[in-house]
C-alpha positions, -999 to +999 in steps of 0.1 A: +160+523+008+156+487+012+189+467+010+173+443-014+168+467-042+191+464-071+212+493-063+224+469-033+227+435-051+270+440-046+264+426-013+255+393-023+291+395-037+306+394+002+297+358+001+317+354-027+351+328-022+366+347-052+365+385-043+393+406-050+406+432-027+396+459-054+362+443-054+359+447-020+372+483-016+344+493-041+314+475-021+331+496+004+327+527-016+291+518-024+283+511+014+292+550+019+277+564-008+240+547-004+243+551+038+240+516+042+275+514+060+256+498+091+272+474+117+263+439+096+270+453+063+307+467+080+313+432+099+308+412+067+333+436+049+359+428+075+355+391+076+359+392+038+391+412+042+403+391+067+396+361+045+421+372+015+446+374+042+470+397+024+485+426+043+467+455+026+435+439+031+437+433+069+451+470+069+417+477+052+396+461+076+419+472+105+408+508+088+371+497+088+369+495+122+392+524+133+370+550+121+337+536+135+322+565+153+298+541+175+308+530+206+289+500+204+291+494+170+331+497+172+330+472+198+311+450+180+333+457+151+371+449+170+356+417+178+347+408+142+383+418+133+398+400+164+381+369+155+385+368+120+422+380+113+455+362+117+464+357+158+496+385+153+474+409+139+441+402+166+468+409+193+479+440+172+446+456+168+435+452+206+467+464+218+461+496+191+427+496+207+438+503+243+462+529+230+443+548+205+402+544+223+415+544+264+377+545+263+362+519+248+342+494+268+353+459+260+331+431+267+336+390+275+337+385+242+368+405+236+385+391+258+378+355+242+392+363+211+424+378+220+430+354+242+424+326+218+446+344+190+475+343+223+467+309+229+471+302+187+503+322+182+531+298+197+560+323+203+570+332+239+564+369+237+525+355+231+521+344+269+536+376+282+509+391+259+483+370+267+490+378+309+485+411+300+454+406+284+443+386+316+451+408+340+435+441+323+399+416+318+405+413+357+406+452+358+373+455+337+358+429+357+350+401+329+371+372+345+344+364+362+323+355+330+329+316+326+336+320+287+365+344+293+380+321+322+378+286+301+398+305+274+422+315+291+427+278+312+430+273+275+455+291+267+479+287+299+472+251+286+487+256+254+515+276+268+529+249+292+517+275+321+497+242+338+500+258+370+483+291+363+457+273+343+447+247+375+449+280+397+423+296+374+405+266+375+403+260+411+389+297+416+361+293+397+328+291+409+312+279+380+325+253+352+312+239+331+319+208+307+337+228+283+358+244+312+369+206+327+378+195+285+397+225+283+419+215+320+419+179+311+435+189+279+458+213+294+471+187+316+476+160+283+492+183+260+524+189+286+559+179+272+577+180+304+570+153+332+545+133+312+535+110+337+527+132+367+504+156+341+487+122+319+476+111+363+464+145+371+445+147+335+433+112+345+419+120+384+405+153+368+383+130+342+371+113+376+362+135+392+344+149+358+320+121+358+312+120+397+301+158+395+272+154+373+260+188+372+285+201+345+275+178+319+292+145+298+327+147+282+330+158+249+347+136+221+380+159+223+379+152+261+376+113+257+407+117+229+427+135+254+419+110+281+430+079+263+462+099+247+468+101+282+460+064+290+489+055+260+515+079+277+510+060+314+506+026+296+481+022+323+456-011+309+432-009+336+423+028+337+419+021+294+398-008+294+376+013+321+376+044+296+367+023+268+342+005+286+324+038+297+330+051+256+307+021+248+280+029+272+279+064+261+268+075+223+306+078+212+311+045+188+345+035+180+333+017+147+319+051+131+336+079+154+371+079+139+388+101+163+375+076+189+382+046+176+424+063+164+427+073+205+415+035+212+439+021+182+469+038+198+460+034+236+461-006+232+489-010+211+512+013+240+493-006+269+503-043+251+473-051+236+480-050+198+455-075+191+427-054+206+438-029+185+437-046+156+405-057+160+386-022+168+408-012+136+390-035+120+353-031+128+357+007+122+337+016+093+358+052+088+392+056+088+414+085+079+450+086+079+456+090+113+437+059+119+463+040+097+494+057+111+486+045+147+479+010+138+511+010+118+526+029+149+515+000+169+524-027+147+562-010+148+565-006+183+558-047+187+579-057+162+557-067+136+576-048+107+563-067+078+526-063+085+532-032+089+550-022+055+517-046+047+490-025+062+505+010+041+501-008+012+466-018+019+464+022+031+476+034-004+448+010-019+420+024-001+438+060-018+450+075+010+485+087+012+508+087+039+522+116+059+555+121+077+542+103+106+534+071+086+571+066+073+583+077+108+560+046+120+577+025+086+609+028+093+608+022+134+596-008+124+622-018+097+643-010+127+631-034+147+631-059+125+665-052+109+645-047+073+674-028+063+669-028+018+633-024+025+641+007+051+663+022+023+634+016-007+607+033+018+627+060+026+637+071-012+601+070-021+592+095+005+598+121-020+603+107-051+566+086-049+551+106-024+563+137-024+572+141+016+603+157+021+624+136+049+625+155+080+657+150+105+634+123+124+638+102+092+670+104+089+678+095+123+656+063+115+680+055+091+709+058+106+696+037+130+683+013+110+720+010+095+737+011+132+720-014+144+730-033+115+763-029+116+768-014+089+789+021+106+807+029+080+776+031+054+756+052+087+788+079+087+786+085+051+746+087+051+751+113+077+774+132+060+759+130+027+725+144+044+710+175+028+707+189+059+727+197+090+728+167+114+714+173+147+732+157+181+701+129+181+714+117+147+744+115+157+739+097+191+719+067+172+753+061+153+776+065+184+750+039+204+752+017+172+792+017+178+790+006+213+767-025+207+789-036+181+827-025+200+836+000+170+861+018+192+874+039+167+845+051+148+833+061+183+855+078+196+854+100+162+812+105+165+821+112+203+838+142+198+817+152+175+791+153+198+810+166+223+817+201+206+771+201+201+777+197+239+810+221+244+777+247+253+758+222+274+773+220+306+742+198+321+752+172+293+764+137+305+745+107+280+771+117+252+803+114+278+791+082+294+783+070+258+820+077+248+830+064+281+820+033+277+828+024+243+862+028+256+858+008+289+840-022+263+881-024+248+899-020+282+912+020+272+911+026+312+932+054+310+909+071+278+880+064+304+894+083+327+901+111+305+867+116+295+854+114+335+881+144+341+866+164+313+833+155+329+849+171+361+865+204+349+831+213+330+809+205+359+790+177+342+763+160+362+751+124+356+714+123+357+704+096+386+683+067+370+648+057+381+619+033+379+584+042+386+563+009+400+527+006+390+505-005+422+472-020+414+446-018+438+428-051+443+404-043+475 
């Protein structure tokens, strides 16, 4: 019976975006009953499944799989399901499948879908899964298949294991360009010790375009590489990125991811100008485009073109996100805008419909610190609809020292102290409190707080200052 005969026109129905789970659970039926329950038929079943995403219909196409009697076709079939459901359930159901089938064969692709679910699922317990996963691939012998070993430099990547992913790296005998994009982005995407990672992801990208063999960058590589450019600041290594973007087929004036990395790269290296002015010759922008031109615009101080530009944004009908009025209000900050800070930041909701987040609320009570206006900051932060975190409280306690409010210090001090009392590597708070005393000559209130420092072992974290050498031979 030929699949295209009437009795089988339900299948058409698996490309459908509006199938119900009882729908499916009847083409399921049908697929018994008319022995056309074959591999393609099943995988299309589970991907539609997976696509409602409810929990009876993963349980379903969990179910679908399970009872495959084919070795190769349940293979086949776990991978479907790997790929296709949520990353908690993938790692479920090849965890279940190590259990339940001790065995089933695996292949490479296996092992690249769990691992990219591990990689997807940011909880810790996901890299202790996703070790697991690595070191039973190295039992069946598919870590040496260069698919398997770029996902999981991929996902060490993602899980701020840098080390284990350059280790992996190194051992390979192959890579290729896919491999080096997914190292050079392991290295950018690092929270800790930005600086050190943004050089290595920088020498890596070097030493990507001397070894020929594996291929050009990709445009997620050459984003990565000038995010990395911004965190250094470093002008030289830019313009030479940007010059080698031009001479390859990546455009800045129609490849908008491009031309955003370029946008924010010049405005943290000093050149807001230049940023302007690719901002201005780009023929697609989105609103990430926007926000880091405004973003650059607020970090030089130019607050009113940029409240400007996000009205100019909102006339080309795009709407900001929370990382626009971040971006707006750093730069009422800097310019002491402090009615217009106060008018953005009540349309956020009301116009927009963007629920503040804590950052915006610590933009605030900055904006009012650095005004002077203390009292009007303590009652903003109490008045919050939300718990205030020790960051918004440091802005108004920093705010106090630059304008000698002893008083009002001393009382945000010791409210820090007890988010500290927990802490006992934290010092910024007790040298804040410190020396808003020393500024009104409370000696002996200084000394206090350097006793406490004492009796709870806090360190002070030594200072430093990294110098930029350019190489002119």
């Amino acid at each position: 019976m030929k699949s295209n005969s009437p009795r089988f026109q339900f299948l058409t129905f698996l490309q459908s975006n509006n199938i119900s789970f009882s729908n499916l659970k009847q083409i399921h039926a049908q697929l018994i009953i008319n022995g056309n329950n074959h591999s393609s038929n099943l995988a299309k079943l589970i991907q539609s499944c997976c696509n409602l995403s409810t929990q009876p219909a993963l349980n379903h196409a969990k179910s679908i799989q399970t009872h495959s009697t084919s070795t190769t076709t349940n293979v086949y079939l776990l991978n479907v399901l790997i790929r296709c459901s949520p990353p908690r359930n993938s790692i479920s159901s090849f965890a279940d499948s190590l259990s339940s089938k001790p065995n089933l064969v695996f292949d490479n692709r296996t092992y690249v879908f769990v691992l990219g679910s591990c990689a997807r699922l940011s909880i810790v317990s996901a890299l202790f899964e996703g070790k697991q996963v690595h070191a039973r691939g190295i039992k069946d012998g598919l870590f040496s298949d260069i698919m398997v070993q770029t996902t999981a430099i991929h996902f060490y990547g993602i899980h701020r294991e840098i080390h284990s992913a350059r280790k992996l790296f190194d051992e390979m005998s192959m890579r290729n360009s896919v491999t080096w994009s997914a190292m050079i982005r392991g290295y950018c995407i690092q929270k800790e010790k930005i600086p050190r990672y943004a050089r290595d992801a920088i020498k890596l990208f070097r030493e990507m375009l001397i070894n020929r063999e594996v291929g050009s960058p990709n445009e997620s590589t050459m984003v990565c590489i000038l995010s990395a450019v911004s965190q250094l600041g470093s002008l030289e290594n830019g313009i030479c990125i940007h010059g080698y973007i031009q001479k390859t087929v990546y455009k800045p004036e129609i490849d908008v991811f491009i031309g955003t990395g370029l946008i924010d790269m010049y405005s943290k290296c000093g050149l807001i100008n230049t940023a302007i002015r690719i901002f201005n010759i780009m023929e697609i922008k989105n609103v990430l485009t926007w926000t880091a031109m405004m973003t650059g615009l607020a970090i030089h101080g130019r607050g009113k073109e940029t409240i400007e530009l996000m009205n100019a944004m909102e006339s080309n009908n795009l709407k900001p996100n929370e990382v626009t009025f971040t971006s707006l209000l750093a730069a009422c900050c800097h310019w002491g805008l402090v009615q217009e800070g106060l008018c953005l930041f009540e349309s956020m909701e009301g116009r927009f419909g963007i629920k503040p987040t804590i950052q915006h609320y610590g933009c605030i009570v900055n904006l009012l610190g650095r005004a002077g206006l203390l009292n009007e900051a303590y009652e903003f932060i109490i008045g919050m609809n939300r718990k205030p975190d020790a960051v918004v409280w440091r802005s108004l306690l920093n705010a106090c020292k630059l304008h000698g409010e002893v008083l009002m210090a001393e009382k945000v001090g010791r409210i820090l102290l007890e988010f500290d009392s927990e802490k006992i590597d934290a010092s910024e708070d007790y040298i804040a409190l410190s020396n808003a005393y020393a500024l009104v000559d409370r000696w002996d209130d200084v000394e206090m707080v350097r006793e406490v420092m004492k009796v709870k072992g806090v360190q002070i974290d030594p200072g430093f200052s990294r110098v930029h050498l350019f190489d002119n031979s």
